[in-house]
N, C-alpha and C positions, 0 to 999 in steps of 0.2 A: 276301663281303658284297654282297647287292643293295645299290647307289645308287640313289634316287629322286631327279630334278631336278625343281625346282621353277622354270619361267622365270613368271619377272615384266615385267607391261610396266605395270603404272599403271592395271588395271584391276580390276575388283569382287575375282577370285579372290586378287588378291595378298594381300587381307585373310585369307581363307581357308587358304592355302598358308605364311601366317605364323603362324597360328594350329595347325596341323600340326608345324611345325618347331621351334613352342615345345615340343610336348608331348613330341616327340623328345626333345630336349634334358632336359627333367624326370623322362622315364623310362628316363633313361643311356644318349644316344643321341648321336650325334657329326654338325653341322653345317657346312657352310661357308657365310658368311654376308659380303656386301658391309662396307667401312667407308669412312670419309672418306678413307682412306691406301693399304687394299690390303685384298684376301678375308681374313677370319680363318677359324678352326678352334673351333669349340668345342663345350663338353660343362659338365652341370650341376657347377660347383665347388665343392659340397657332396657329389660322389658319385667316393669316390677312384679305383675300378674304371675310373669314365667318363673322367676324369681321366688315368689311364695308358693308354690307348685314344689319345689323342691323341699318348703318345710313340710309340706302334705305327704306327699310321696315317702318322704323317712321315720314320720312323724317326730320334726327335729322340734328340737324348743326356738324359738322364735328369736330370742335372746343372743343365740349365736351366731357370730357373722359369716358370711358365706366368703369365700376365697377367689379372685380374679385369675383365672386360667391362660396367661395369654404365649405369643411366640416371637417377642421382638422388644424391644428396650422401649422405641418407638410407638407401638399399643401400648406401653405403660407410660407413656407419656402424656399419654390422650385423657389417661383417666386420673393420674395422681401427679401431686406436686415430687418430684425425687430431686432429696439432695443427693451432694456428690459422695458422700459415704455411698448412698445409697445406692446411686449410680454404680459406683467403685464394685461393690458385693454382685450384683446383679454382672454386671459384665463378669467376673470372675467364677462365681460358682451357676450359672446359670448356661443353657439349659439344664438341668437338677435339682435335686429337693432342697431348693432352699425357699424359702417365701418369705420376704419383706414388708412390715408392714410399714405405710406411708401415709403423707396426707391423703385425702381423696378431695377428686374434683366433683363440681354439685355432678356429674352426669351419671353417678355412679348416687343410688337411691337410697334410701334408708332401711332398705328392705336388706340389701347387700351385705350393710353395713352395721346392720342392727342397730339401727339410730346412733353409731357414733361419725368421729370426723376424719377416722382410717378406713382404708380397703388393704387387706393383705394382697400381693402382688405373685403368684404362681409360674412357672414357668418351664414344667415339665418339658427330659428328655424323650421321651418314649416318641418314635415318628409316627405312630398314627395318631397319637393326642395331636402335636405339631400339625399334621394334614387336616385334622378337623378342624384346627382353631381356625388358618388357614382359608376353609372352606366355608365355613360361618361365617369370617369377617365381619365377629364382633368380638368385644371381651366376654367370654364364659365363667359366670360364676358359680362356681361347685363346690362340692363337698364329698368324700367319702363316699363311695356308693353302696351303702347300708342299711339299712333299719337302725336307731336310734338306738345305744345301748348293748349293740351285737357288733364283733367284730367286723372291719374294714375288710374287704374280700380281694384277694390277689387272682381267684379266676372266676371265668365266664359263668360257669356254673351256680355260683354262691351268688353272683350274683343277678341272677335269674331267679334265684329262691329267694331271694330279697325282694325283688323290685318288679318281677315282673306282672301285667297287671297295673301295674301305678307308674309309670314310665312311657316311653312313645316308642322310644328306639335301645336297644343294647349293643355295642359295635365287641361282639364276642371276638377275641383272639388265645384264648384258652387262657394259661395258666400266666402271667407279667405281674412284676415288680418285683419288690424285695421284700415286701411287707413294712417296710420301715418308715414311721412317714416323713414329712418334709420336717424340716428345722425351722423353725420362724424367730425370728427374731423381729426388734423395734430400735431404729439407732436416735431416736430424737432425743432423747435425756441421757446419750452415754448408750452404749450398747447394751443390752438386755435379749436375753437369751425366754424367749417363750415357749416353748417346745421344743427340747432338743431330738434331733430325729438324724437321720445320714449324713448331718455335717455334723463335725463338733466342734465347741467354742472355741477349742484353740484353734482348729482350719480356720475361722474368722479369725480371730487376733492376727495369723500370723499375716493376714492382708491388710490388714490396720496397723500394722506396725510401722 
């Protein structure tokens, strides 16, 4: 697979080269893309093919669910049942690494979902993840933009040593995030903390209080 990199520096073309790597992504194409935490990986999460292109590309295990990238409460409405906890969290800590996991609606595949009945809910602040999601106008479902078993990469570079070759597009902007990844948690049975990452459990409590 040709990679095409796309470097960004903050000028006219970024808008352009974001507007390319949407349409990637809409016509089943495979991304890396900057976040607030680390590069993710993604592909339009309504198109299962695309979807399974991303266990390939990492060579991830099958078994793990891929994560919905989106930039509005609203696009998470399209695809998951939210309650108002859930709601509550999302308006509060989001855009930011937090990820909620929800029901899911059928439109969202089992490829996604690794054959269960949730989709984690994403919602990075980083603007040019926002400008992709944005520009795709779909839900992206991603992951990490790594190779399986090797660290999560916070620049352009690692991840071009990772991915490139097995990928469509990279939207390089050098060095972004924290390293730190998202928090995930599940509030159907009582809160539950699955990953603690740049929130921590008591930043939740004190919103549930």
């Amino acid at each position: 697979m040709q990679t095409k990199i796309y470097y960004l520096d903050g000028s006219q073309r970024d808008i352009e080269y974001i507007k390319i790597c949407g349409e990637i992504i809409r016509r089943g194409g495979l991304v890396a893309f900057p976040t607030e935490t680390v590069y993710g990986l993604g592909a339009n999460a309504f198109d299962e093919i695309s979807c399974a292109n991303i266990y390939k590309a990492k060579n991830r295990n099958p078994d793990k669910p891929l994560l919905c990238h989106l930039y509005s409460v609203n696009q998470a409405e399209e695809i998951a049942y939210l309650t108002d906890i859930e709601r509550k969290l999302i308006t509060r800590f989001t855009p930011g690494p937090l990820t909620v996991i929800a029901k899911k609606k059928d439109c969202i595949g089992k490829i996604v979902s690794a054959g269960g009945t949730t989709v984690g809910l994403r919602f990075p602040s980083n603007q040019v993840a926002i400008n992709l999601f944005r520009e795709a106008g779909v839900p992206i479902a991603a992951t990490s933009a790594n190779l399986s078993d090797f660290p999560p990469p916070t620049d352009g570079e690692k991840v071009k040593e990772y991915l490139f070759g097995r990928v469509d597009a990279i939207l390089d902007c050098g060095r972004t995030g924290s390293g730190i990844a998202s928090t995930i948690i599940s509030v159907e049975n009582g809160l539950k903390i699955i990953r603690e990452g740049a929130i921590t459990e008591s930043d939740i409590m004190r919103v549930l209080e």
